[in-house]
C-alpha atoms as one frame of an Amber mdcrd trajectory, in Angstrom:
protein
-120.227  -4.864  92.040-117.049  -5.367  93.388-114.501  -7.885  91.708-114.621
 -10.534  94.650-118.267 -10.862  94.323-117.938 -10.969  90.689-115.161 -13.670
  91.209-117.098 -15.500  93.633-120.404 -15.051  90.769-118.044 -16.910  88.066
-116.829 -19.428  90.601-120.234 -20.902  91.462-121.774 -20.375  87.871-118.808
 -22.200  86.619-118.501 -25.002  89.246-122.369 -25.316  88.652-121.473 -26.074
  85.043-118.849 -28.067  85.080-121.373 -30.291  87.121-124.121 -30.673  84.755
-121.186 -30.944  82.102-119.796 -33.625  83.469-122.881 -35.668  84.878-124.321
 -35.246  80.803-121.184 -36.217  78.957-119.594 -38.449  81.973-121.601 -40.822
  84.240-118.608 -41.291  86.558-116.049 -39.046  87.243-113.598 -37.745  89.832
-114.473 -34.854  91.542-110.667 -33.675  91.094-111.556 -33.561  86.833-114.987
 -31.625  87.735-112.763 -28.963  89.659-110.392 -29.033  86.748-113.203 -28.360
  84.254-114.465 -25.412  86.713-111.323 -23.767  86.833-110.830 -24.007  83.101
-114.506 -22.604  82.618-113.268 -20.107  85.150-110.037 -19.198  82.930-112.133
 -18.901  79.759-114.572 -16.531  81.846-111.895 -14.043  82.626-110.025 -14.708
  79.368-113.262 -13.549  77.533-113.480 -10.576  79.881-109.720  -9.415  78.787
-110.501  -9.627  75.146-113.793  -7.638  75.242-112.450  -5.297  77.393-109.352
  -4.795  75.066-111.529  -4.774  72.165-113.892  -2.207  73.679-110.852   0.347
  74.304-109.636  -0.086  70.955-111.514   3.363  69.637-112.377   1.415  66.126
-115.718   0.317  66.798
């Protein structure tokens, strides 16, 4: 798959999370907080990506 598909993938999956995060935890909230907690679900995504790739070319395991 190509990387903006991928990035468009994590954008919706974590947009779609954020929602249901924030309507469980949060019975009001702004929608500028909801895009806040998608972009930081977003972050995390590719910050998890970095680390397992980095582990992964390590050679020790």
């Amino acid at each position: 798959m190509s990387p903006l598909i991928i990035f468009f993938l994590r954008l919706l999956i974590s947009a779609g999370i954020a929602i249901l995060m924030s309507r469980f935890f949060f019975k009001t909230i702004a929608p500028v907080k909801i895009a806040l907690l998608a972009a930081v679900l977003l972050g995390l995504a590719y910050i998890h990506e970095y680390f397992r790739k980095r582990k992964e070319g390590d050679g020790n395991g």
